[in-house]
C-alpha positions as CSV (number, residue, x, y, z in Angstrom):
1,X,23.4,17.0,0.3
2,X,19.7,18.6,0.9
3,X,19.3,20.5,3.8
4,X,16.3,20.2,5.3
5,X,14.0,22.8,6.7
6,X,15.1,22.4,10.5
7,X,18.9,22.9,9.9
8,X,19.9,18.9,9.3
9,X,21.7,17.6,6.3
10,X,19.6,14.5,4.5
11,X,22.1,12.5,2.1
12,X,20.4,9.7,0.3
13,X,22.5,7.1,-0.8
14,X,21.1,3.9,-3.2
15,X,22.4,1.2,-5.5
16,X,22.2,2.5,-8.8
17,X,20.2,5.4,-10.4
18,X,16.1,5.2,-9.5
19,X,13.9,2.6,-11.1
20,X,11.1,3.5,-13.9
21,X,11.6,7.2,-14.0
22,X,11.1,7.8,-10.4
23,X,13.7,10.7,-10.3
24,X,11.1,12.5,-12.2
25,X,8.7,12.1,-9.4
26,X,11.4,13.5,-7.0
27,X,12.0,16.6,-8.8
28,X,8.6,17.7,-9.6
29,X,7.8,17.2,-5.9
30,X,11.1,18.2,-4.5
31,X,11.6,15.3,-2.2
32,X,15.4,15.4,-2.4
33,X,17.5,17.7,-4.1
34,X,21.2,16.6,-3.5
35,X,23.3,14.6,-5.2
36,X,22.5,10.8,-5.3
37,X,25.0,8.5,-3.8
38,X,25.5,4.7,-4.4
39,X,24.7,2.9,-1.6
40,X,28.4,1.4,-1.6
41,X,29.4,5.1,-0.3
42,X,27.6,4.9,2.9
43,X,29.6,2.7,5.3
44,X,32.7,4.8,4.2
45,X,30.6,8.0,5.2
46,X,29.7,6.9,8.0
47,X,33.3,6.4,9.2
48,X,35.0,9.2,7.7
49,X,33.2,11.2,10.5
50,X,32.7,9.5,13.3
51,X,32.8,12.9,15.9
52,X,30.7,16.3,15.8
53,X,28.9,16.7,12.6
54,X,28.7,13.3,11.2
55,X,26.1,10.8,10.2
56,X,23.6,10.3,13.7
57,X,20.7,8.7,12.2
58,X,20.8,5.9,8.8
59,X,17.2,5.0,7.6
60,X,16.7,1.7,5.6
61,X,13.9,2.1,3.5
62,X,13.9,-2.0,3.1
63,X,15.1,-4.0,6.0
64,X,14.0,-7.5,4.7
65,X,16.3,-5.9,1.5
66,X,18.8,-4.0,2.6
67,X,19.8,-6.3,6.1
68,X,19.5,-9.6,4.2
69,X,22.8,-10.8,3.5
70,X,26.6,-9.7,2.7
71,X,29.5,-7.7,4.2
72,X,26.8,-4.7,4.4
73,X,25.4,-5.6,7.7
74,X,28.3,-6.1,9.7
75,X,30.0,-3.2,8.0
76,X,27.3,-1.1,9.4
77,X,27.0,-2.6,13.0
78,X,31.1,-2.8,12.8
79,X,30.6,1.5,12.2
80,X,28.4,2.1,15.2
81,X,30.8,0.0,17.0
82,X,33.7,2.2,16.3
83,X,32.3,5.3,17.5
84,X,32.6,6.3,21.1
85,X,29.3,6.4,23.4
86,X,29.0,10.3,23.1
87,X,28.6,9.8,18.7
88,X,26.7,6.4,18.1
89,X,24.1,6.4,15.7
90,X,20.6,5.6,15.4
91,X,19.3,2.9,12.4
92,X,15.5,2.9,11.6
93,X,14.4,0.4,9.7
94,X,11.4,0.5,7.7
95,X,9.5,-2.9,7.2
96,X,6.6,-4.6,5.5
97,X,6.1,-8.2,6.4
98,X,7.1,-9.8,10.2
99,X,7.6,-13.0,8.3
100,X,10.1,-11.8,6.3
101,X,12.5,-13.2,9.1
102,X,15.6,-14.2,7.1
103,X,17.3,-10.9,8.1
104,X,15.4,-10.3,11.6
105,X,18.6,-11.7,13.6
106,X,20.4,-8.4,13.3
107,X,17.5,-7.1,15.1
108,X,18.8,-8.8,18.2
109,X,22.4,-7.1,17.6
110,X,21.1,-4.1,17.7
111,X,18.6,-4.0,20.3
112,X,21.5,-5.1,22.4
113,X,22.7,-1.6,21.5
114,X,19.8,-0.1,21.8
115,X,19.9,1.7,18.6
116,X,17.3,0.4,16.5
117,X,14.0,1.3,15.6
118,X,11.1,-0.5,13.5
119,X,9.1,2.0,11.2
120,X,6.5,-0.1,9.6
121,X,4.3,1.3,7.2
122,X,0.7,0.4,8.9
123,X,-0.2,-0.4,11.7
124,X,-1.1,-4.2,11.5
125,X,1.9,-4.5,11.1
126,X,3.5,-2.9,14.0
127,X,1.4,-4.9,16.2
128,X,2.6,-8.0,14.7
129,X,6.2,-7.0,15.4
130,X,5.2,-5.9,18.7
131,X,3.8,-9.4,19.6
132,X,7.2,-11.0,18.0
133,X,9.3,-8.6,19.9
134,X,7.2,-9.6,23.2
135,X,7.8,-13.1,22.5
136,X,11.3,-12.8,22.0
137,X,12.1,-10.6,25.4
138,X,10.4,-14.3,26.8
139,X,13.0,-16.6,25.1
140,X,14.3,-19.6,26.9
141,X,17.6,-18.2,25.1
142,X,19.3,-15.5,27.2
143,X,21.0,-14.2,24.1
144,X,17.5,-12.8,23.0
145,X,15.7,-12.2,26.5
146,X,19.1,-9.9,27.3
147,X,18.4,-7.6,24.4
148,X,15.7,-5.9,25.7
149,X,13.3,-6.8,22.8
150,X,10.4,-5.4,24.7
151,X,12.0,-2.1,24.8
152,X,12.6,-1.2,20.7
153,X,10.5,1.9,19.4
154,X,8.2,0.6,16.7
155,X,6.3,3.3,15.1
156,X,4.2,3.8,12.0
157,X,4.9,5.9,8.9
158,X,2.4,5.6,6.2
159,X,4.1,6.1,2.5
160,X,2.2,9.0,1.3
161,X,3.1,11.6,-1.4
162,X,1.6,14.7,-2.1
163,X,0.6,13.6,-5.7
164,X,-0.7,16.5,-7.7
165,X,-4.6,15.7,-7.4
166,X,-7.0,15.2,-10.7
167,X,-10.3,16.9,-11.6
168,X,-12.9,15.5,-9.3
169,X,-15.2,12.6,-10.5
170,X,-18.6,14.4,-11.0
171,X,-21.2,12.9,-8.7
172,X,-23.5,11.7,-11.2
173,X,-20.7,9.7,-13.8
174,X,-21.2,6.4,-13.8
175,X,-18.7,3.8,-12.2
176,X,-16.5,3.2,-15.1
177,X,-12.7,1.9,-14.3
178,X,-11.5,0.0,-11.3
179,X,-8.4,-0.6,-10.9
180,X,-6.5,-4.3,-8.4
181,X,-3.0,-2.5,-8.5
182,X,-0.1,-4.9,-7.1
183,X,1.6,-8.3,-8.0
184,X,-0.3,-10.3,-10.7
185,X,0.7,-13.5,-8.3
186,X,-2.8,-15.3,-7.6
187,X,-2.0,-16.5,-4.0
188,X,-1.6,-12.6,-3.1
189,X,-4.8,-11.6,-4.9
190,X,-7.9,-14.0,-5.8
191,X,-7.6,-12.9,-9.6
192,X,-9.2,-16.2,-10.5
193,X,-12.2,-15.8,-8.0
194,X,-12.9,-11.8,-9.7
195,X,-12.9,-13.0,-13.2
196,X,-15.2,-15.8,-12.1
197,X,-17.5,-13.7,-10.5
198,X,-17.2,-11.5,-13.4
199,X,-18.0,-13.8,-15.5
200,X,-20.9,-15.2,-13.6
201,X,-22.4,-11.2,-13.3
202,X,-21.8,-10.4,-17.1
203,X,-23.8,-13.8,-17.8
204,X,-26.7,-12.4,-16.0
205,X,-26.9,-8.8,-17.2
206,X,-24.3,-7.9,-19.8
207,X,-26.3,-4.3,-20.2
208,X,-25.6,-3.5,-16.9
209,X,-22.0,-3.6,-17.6
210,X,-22.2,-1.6,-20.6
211,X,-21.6,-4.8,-22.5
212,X,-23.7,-6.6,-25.5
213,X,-24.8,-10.6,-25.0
214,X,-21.8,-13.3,-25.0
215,X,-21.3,-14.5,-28.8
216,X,-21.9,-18.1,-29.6
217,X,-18.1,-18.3,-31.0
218,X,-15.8,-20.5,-29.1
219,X,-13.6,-17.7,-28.7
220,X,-16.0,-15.0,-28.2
221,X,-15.5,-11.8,-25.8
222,X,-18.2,-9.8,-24.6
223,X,-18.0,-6.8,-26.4
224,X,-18.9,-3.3,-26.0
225,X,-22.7,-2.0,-26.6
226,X,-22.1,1.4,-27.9
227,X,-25.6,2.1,-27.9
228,X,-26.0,3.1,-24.4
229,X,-25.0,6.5,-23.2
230,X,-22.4,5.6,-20.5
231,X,-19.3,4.2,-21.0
232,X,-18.5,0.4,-19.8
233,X,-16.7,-0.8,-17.2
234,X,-13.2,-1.8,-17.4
235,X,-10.8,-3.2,-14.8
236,X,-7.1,-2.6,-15.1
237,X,-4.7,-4.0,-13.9
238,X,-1.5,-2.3,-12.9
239,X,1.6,-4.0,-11.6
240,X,3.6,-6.8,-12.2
241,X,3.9,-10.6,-13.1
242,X,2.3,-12.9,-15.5
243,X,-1.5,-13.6,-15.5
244,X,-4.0,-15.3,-18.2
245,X,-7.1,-13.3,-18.9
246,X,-10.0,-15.3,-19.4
247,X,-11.1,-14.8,-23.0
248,X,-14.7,-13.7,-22.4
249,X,-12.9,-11.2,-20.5
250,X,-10.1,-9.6,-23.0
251,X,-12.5,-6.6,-23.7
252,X,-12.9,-5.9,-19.8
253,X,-10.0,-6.4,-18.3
254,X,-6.5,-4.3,-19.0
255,X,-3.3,-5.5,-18.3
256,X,-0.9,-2.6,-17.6
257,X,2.4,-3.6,-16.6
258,X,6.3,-2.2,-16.7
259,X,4.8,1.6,-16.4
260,X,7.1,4.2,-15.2
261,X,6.3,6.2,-12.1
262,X,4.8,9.1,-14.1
263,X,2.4,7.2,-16.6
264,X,1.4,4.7,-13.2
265,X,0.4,7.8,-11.2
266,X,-1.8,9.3,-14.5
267,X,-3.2,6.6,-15.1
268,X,-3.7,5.7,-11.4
269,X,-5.2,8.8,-11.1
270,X,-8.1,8.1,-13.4
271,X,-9.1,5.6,-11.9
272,X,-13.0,5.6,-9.7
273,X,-12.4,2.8,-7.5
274,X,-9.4,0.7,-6.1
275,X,-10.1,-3.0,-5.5
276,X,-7.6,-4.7,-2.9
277,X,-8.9,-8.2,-4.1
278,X,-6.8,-10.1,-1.2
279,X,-7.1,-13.7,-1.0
280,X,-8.4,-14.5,1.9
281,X,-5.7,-16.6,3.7
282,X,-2.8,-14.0,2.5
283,X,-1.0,-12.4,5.3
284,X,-2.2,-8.7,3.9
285,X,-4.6,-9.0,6.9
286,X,-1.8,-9.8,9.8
287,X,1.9,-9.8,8.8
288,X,2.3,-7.9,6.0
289,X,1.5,-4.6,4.8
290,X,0.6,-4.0,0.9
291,X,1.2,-0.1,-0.8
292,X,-2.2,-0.4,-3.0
293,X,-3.9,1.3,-0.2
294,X,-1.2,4.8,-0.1
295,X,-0.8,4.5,-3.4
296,X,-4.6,4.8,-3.6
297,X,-4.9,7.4,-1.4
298,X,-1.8,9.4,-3.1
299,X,-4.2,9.2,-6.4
300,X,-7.2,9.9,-4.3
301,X,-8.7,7.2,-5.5
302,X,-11.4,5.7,-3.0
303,X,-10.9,1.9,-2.0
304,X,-13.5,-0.7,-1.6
305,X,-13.1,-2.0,1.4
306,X,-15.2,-4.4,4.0
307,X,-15.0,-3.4,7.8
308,X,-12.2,-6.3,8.6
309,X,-10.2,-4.2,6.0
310,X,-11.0,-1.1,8.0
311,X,-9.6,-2.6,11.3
312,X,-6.5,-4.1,9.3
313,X,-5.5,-0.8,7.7
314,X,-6.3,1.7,10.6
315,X,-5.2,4.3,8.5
316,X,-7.8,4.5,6.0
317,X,-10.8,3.6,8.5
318,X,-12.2,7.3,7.2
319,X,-14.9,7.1,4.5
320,X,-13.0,9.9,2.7
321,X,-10.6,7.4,1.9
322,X,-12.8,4.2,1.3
323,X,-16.1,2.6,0.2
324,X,-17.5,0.1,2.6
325,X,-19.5,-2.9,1.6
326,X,-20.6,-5.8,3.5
327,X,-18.8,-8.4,3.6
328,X,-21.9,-10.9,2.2
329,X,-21.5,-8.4,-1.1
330,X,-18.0,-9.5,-2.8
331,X,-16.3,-6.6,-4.7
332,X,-17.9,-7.1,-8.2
333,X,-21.3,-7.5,-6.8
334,X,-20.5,-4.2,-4.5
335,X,-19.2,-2.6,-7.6
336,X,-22.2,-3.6,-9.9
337,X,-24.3,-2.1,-7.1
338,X,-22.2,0.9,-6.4
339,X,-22.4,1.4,-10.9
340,X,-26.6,0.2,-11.0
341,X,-27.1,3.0,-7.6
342,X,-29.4,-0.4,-7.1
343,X,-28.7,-3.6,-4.8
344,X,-32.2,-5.1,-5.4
345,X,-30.9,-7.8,-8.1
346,X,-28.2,-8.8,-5.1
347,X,-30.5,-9.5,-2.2
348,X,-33.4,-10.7,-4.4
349,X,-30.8,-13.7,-5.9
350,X,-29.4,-14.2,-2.5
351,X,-32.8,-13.9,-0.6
352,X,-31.1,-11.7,2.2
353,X,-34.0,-10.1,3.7
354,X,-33.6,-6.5,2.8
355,X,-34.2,-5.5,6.3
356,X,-31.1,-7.3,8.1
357,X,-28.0,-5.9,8.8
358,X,-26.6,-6.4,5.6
359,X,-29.2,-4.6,3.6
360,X,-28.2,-1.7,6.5
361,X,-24.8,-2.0,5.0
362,X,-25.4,-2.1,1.3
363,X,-28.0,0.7,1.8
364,X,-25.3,3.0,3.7
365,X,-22.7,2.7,1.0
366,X,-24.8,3.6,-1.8
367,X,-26.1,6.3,0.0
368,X,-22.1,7.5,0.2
369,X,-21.5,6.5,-2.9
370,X,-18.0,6.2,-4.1
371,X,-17.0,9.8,-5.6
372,X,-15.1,11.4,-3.1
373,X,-14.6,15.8,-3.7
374,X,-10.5,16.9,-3.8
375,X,-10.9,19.0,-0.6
376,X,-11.8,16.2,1.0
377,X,-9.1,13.3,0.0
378,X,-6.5,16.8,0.4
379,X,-7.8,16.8,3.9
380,X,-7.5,13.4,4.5
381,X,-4.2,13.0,3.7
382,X,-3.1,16.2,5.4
383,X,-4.2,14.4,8.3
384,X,-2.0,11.3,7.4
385,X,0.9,13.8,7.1
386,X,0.4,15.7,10.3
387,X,0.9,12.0,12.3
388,X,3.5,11.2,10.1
389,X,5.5,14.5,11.4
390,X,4.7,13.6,15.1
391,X,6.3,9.9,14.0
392,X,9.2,11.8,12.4
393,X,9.7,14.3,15.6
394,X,10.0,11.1,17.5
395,X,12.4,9.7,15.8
396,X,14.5,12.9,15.4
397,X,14.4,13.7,19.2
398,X,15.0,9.4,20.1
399,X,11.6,9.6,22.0
């Protein structure tokens, strides 16, 4: 058991031993430091005290996981049911995606209890389970209008560790690495749309990405002029899945997949800029949350972002956090600009008069530039733990 610094005990209980080295991660920071149980353990710990001193609060940290199928879930509700009035127990779930529905109808169990709470990780998201949950208290089906939908406590708690910070970026390096962290799927991220505008940019002025001409070869990749004094630009990828890098590209773009926690924050850590790269029609935007922007802002790693971003992720609407284009600028033409300091070549081929709105835009976010100092991602994300303590004193006291 770990006993935390107000008096309570914290067990945590999981299916087999952490994934990719991440009990490394929990020791250097401390997170937990009891005994890890397997998650089969927890229904029979929940029971064998079921008076004074036993479990009064279980977080899921995966509800569309952990409530999906099985015995599990009516083991659990069959545990609260047991107890009498004076020593039920409280289950928070934390989510990611309101369309994730398949294990949503033991949300309707426990609302009738009134012992559930909905812990998304950004706020998008918790207004999209707060219109479902108003919907629902206005079913035709009593069942669901009885059990007080309208009523359950959603809150937000952003995913945010206190990863040991790197050196700053010095305000004069050149835009070098950019990282799209997250599932090499192309309906999630428009992969195919980067590389062709990658393509498309490198055609125009390969010296400007620190590369030499295209070679006449059928299977030529740009390669690398090492005659100019800063280094290239690279984009890694970190995640998962399968994905075909174009060949012009294979110099450029860096698959890095299967890393442990450790080697994904270092290298995470390097990086200037965090493209999110969201296809447009994915529900990143409205139902579902994605981690590229905590884990960003754990590595303190800015993230290029346009202002419908900004109201999506409410979190990281702070330019300590993010880099702003317009939304006429995609993310390789921002990051070109934000690499040149220049956005001339941009308006001049789009013929965007450079004194409309947009030109505003573009000017602003060079003048911010995209290296951000240590004191002031630290103080950022001091601020994204001080709500998350309010959200965690809520829960605690069942406010």
């Amino acid at each position: 058991m770990g006993r935390s610094p107000s008096g309570g005990v914290v067990e945590v209980y999981a299916p087999s031993e952490f994934g990719f080295e991440f009990q490394t991660i929990v020791d250097t920071l401390g997170l937990y430091h009891g005994e890890l149980r397997h998650s089969d353990e927890l229904i029979e710990a929940i029971n064998s005290n079921m008076g004074d001193g036993g479990i009064d609060l279980v977080v899921l940290g995966t509800c569309e996981v952990d409530l999906r199928g099985g015995p599990w879930p009516e083991e659990l509700l069959a545990a609260w049911d047991a107890r009498d009035a004076a020593h039920k127990f409280q289950l928070v779930c934390i989510v990611h995606n309101v369309r994730d529905d398949s294990w949503q109808r033991w949300i309707t169990q426990w609302s009738q209890r009134n012992a559930i709470r909905i812990l998304p990780i950004s706020e998008h998201v918790l207004a999209a389970f707060r219109r479902s949950f108003l919907i629902n208290a206005d079913s035709p089906n009593a069942t669901m209008r009885f059990a007080g939908y309208e009523h359950i406590p959603v809150d937000v708690h952003v995913p945010v560790l206190d990863i040991p910070a790197p050196l700053d970026h010095s305000p004069s390096r050149i835009l070098s690495d950019a990282v799209i962290q997250g599932s090499f799927a192309s309906d999630r991220r428009d992969y195919l749309e980067i590389f062709a505008e990658l393509k498309e940019s490198l055609a125009r002025d390969p010296k400007a990405w620190g590369y030499l001409p295209l070679g006449t070869e059928d299977d030529a990749s740009y390669a690398v002029d090492t005659t100019l004094p800063d280094p290239p630009f690279r984009l890694f990828l970190i995640g998962s899945g399968w994905l075909d890098i174009p060949q012009e590209l294979k110099n450029m773009v860096l698959i890095r997949a299967g890393l442990s926690y450790p080697e994904f924050y270092k290298l995470m850590s390097e990086m200037d800029i965090c493209v999110p790269a969201f296809s447009v029609d994915h529900g990143y935007y409205d139902d579902q949350a994605s981690s590229t922007f905590a884990m960003a802002v754990e590595c303190n790693v800015p993230i290029l972002v346009t202002e419908r971003i900004r109201n999506t992720y409410t979190y990281v609407d702070d330019d300590r956090a993010v880099v702003t284009r317009p939304a006429a600028m995609r993310e390789i033409e921002a990051i070109r600009a934000l690499r040149s300091r220049d956005t001339s070549s941009f308006f001049h081929r789009t013929e965007i008069p450079m004194d409309s709105p947009t030109a505003q835009a573009a000017a602003s976010m060079l003048q911010l530039g995209w290296t951000r100092s240590t004191e002031e991602s630290r103080a950022f994300k001091e601020q994204i733990w001080r709500a998350n303590d309010r959200v965690v004193e809520r829960i605690l006291r069942d406010l």
